[in-house]
Backbone as a ProteinNet text record, in pm:
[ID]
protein_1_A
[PRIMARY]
XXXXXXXXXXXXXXXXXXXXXXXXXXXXXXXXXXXXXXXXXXXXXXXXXXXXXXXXXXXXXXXXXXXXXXXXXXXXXXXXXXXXXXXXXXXXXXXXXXXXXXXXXXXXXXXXXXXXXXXXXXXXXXXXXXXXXXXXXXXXXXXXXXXXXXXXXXXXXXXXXXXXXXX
[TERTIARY]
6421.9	6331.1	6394.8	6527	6592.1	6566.7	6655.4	6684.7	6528.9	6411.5	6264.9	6217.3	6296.4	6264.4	6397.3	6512.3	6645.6	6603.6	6537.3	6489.8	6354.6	6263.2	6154.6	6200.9	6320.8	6397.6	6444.3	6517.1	6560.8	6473.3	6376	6269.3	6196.9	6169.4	6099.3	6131.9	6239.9	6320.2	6236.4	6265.4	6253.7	6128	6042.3	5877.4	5780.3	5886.4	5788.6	5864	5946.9	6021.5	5959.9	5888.4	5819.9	5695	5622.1	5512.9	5417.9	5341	5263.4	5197.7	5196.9	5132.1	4998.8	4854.6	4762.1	4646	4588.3	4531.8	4409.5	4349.2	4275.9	4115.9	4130.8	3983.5	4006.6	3885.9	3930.2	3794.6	3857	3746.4	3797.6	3696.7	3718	3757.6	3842.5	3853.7	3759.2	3738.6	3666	3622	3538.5	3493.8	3572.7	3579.9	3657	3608.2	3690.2	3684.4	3721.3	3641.1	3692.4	3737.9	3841.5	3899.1	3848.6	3918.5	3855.9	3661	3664.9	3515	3586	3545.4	3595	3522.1	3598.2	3540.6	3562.3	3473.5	3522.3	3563.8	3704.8	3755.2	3749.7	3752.8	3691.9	3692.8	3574.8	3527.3	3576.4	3676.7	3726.4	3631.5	3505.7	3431.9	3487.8	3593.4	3650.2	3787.7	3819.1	3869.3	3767.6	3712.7	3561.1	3646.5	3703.3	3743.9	3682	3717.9	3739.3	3804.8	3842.6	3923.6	3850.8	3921	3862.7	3949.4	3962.3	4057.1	3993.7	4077.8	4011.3	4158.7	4166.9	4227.1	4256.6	4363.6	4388.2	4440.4	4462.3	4467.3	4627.1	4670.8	4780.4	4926.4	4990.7	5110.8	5210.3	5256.6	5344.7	5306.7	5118.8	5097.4	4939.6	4931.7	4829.7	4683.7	4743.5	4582.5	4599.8	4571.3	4574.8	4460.2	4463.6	4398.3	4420.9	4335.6	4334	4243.5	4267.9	4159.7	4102.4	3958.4	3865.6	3769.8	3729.9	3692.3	3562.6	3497.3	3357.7	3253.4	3212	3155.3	3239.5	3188.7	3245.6	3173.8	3066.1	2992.5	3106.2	3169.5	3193.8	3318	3340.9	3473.2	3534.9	3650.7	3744.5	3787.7	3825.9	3851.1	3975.7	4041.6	4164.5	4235.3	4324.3	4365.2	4408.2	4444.2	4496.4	4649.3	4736.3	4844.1	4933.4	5011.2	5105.2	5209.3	5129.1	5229.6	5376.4	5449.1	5595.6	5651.1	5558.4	5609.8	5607	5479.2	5469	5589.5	5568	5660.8	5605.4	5476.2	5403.8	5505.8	5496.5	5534.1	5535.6	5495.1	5428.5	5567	5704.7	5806.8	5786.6	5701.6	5668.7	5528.5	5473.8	5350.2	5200	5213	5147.8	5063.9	4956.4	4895	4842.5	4899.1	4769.3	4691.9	4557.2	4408.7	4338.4	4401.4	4321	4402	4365.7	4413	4317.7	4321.8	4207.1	4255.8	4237.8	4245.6	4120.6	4140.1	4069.4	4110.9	4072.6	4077	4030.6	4107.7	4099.6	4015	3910.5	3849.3	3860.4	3917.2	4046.5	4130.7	4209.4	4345.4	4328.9	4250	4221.2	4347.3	4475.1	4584.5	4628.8	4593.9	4641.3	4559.3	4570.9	4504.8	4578.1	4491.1	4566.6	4524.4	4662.7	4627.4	4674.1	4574.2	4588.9	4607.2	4701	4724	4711.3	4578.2	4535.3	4637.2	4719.8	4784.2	4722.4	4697.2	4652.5	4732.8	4755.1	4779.6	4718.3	4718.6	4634.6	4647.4	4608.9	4646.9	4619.9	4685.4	4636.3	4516.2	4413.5	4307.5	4325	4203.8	4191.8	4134.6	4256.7	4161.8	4080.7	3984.2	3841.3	3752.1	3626.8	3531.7	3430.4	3342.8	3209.3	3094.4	2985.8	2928.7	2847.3	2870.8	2862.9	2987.9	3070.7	3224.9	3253.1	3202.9	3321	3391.2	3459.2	3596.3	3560.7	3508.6	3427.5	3516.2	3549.1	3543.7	3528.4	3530.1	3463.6	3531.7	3473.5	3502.8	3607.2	3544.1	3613.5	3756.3	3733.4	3845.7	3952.1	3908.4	4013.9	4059.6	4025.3	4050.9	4178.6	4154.8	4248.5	4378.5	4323.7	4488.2	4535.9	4485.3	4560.9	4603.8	4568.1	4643.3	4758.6	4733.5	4892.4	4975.9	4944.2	5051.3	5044	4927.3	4921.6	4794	4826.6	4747	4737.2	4613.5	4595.5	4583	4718.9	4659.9	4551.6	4563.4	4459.9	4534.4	4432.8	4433.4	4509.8	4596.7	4676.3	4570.5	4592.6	4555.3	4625	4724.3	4808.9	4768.4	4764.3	4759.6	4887.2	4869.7	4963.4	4959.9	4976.2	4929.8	5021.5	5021.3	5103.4	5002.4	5072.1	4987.8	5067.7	4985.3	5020.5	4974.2	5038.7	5018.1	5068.5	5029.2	5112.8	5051.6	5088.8	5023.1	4981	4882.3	4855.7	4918.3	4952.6	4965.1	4869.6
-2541.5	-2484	-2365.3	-2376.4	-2276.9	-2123.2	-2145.3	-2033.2	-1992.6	-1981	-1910.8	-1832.3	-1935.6	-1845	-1722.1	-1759.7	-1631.7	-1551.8	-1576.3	-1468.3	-1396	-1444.4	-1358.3	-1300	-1332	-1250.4	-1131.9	-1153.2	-1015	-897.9	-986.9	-861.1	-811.1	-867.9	-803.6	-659.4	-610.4	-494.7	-385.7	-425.9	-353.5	-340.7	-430.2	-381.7	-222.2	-211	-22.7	36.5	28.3	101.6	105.6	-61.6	-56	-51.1	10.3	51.5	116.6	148.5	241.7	323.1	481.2	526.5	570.5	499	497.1	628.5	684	811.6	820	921	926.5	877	901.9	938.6	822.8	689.4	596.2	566.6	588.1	591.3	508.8	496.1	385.6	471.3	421.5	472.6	575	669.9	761.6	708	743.8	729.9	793.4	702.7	802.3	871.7	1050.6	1153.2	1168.6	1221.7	1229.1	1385.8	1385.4	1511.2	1576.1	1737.5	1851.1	1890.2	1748	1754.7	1773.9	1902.1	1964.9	1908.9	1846.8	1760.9	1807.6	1761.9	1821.7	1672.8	1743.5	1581.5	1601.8	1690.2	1684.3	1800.8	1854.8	1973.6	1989.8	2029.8	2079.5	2219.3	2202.5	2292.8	2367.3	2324.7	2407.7	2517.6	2483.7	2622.6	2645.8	2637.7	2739.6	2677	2570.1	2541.2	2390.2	2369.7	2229.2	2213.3	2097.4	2074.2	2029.4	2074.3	2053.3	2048.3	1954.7	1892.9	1891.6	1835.2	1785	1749.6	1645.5	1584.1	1653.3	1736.3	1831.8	1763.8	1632.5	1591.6	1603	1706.5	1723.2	1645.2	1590.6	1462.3	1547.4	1692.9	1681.4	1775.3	1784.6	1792.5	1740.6	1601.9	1524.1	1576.4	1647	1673.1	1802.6	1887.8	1967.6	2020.3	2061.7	2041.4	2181.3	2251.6	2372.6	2382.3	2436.5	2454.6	2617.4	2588.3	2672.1	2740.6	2871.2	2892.6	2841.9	2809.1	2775.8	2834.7	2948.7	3044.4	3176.4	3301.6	3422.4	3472.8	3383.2	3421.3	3291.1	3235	3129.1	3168.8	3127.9	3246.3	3099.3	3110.2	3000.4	2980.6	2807.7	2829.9	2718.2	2690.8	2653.4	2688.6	2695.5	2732.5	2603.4	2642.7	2613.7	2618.1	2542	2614	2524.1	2610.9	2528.9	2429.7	2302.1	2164.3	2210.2	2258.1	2307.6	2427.9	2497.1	2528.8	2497.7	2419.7	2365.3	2213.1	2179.3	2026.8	1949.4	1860.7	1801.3	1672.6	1671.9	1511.6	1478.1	1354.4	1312.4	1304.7	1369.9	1401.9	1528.8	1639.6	1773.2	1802.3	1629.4	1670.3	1709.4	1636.6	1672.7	1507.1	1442.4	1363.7	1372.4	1233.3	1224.7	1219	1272.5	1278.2	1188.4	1194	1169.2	1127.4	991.4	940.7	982.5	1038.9	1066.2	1024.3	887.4	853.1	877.7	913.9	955.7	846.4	764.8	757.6	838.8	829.4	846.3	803.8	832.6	780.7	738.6	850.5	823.3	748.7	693.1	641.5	549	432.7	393.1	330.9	311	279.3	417.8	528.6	647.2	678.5	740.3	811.3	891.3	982.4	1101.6	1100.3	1098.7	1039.3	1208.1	1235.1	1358.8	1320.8	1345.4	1345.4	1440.2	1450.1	1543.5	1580.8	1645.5	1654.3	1720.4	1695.3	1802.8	1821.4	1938	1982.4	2060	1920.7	1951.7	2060.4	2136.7	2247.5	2200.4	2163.2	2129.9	2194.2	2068.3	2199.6	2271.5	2350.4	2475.2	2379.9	2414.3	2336.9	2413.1	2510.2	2577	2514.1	2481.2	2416.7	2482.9	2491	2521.5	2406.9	2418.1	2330.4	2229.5	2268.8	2144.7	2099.8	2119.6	2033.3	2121.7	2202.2	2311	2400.5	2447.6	2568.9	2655.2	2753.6	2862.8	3005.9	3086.6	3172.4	3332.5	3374.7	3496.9	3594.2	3763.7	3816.2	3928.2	3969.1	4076.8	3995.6	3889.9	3797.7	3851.8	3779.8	3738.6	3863.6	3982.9	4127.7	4086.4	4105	4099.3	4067.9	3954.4	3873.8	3860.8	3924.7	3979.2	4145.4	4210.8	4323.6	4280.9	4201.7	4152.8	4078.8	4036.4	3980.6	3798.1	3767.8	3626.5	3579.8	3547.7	3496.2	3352.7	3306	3163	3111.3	2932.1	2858.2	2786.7	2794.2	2706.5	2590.1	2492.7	2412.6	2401.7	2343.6	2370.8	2235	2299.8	2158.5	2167.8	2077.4	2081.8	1970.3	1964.3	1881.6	1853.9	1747.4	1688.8	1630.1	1637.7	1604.5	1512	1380.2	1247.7	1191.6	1132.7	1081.2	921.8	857.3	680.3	614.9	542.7	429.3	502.3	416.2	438.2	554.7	612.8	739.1	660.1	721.6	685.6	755.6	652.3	780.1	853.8
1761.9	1859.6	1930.8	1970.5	2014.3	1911.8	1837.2	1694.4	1715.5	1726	1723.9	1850.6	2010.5	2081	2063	2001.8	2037.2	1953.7	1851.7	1748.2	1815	1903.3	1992.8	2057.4	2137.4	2259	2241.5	2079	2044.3	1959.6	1956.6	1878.1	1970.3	2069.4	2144.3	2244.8	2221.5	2286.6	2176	2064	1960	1896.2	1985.6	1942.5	1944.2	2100.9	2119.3	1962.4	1908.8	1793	1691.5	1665.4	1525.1	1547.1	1671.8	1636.2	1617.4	1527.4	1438.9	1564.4	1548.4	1659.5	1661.8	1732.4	1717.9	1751.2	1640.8	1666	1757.6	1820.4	1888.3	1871.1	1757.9	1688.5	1552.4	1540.2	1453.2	1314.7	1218.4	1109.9	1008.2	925.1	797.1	711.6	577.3	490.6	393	351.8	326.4	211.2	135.9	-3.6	-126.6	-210.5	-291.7	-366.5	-411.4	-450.1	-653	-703.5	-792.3	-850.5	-936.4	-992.1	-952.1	-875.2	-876.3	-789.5	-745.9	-650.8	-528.1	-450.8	-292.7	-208.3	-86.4	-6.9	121.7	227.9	365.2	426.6	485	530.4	680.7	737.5	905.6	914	1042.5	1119.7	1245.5	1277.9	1405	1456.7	1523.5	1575.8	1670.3	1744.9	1888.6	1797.8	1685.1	1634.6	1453.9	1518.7	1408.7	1226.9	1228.8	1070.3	1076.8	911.4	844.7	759.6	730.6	649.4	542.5	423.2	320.8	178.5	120.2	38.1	-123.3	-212.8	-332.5	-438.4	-510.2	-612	-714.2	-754	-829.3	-979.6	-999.8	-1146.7	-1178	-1104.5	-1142.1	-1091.1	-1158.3	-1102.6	-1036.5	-1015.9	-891.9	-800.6	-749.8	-629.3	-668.8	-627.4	-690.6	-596.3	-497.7	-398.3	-319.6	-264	-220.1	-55	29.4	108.3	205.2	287.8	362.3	447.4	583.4	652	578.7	623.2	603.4	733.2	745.7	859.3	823.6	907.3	907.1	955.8	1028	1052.4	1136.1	1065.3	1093.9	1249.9	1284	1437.5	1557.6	1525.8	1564.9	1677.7	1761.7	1851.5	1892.8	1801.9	1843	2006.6	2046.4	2134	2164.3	2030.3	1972.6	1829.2	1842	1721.5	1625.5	1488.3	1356.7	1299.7	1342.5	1324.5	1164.2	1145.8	1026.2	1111.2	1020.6	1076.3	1011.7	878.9	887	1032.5	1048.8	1186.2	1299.9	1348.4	1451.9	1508.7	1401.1	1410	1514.1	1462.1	1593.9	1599.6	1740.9	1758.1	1899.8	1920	2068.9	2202.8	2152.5	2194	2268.3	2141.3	2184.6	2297.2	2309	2398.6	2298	2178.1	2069.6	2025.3	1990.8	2014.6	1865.9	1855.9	1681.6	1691	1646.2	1692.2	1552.7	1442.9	1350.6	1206.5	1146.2	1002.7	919.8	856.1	727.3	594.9	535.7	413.5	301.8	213.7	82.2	-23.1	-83.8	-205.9	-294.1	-429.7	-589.7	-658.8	-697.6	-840	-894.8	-978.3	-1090.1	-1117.7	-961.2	-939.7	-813.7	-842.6	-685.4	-624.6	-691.3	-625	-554	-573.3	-506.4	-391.7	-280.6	-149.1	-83.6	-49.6	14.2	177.1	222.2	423.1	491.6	505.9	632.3	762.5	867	992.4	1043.6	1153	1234.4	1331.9	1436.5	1558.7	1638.5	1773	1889.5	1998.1	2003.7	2081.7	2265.4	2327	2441.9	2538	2582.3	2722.7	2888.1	2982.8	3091.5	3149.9	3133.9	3217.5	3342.5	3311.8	3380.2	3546.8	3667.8	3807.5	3840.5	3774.3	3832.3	3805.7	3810.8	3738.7	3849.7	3731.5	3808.6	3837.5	3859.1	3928.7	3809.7	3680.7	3601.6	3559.9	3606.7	3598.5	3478.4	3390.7	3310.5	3341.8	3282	3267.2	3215.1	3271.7	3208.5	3167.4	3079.9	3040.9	3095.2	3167.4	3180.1	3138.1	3061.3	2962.2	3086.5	3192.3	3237.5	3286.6	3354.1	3402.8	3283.8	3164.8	3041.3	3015.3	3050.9	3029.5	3105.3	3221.4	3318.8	3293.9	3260.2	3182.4	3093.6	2978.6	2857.9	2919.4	3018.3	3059.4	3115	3213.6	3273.8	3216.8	3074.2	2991.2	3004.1	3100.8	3104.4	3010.4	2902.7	2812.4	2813.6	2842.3	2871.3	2714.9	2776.7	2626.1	2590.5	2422.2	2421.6	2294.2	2328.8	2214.2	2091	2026.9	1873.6	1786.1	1685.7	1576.3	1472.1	1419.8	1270.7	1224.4	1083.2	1008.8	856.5	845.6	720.8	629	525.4	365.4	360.2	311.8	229.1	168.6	37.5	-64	-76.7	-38.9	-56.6	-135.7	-216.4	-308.4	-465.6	-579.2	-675.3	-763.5	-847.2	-931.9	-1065.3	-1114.1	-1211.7	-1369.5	-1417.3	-1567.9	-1625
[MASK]
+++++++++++++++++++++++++++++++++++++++++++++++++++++++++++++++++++++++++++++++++++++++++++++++++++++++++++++++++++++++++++++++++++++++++++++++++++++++++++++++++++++++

């Protein structure tokens, strides 16, 4: 009886360590994709893209995936950045927003897991009288003259492919 609680005592230090960090935004496994059919795996509307992926057949880069702009009228109001440069991590103040698993067709032991990251900006303490953060064009003049360019929003994402390949 002892030996079960000394073995709880000591795992329990070590629980925040092993555990999985839970994304913002929670969905079921996607449907699966077959060869070469282009899929949209999420719409980030606040920087005018989506993501959009597809199963390339090929064994040493089995899937491939890119944001896409999604309308040329659309005036971002976050950006898109490269997860190799950005290096998200909730160390940097960076928040998983999103798991996106895909299965294979083809290969239903294979799936391709995209990890969304966001990058939040402290809001803005102005608000107008419907509680938003409004914009204004001569303002924003202003402050891209004086060199204070307000942030916005980041979003990176990350390609891993889980489970076994098929021959």
């Amino acid at each position: 009886m002892r030996l079960p609680l000394l073995m709880m005592a000591l795992l329990v230090p070590a629980l925040p360590a092993l555990a999985v960090e839970t994304p913002e935004l929670q969905r079921a496994v996607g449907s699966a994709q077959a060869v070469g059919a282009v899929h949209t795996l999420r719409q980030i509307p606040e920087a005018c893209a989506r993501l959009e992926g597809a199963f390339t057949g090929d064994a040493a880069q089995p899937y491939r995936f890119a944001p896409v702009r999604s309308s040329e009228q659309c005036q971002p109001r976050a950006r898109f950045v490269d997860y190799a440069k950005a290096q998200p991590s909730e160390a940097k103040g960076w928040k998983l927003n999103d798991v996106i698993r895909v299965p294979s067709a083809a290969c239903p032991a294979q799936q391709a897991v995209v990890r969304v990251w966001r990058l939040p900006v402290a809001p803005a303490t102005e608000r107008d009288g419907q509680g938003q953060s409004r914009i204004y064009l001569e303002d924003a003049k202003k402050q891209a003259s004086s060199g204070k360019i307000p942030q916005v929003t980041m979003f990176a994402a990350q390609l891993q492919m889980e489970g076994k390949a098929c021959p």
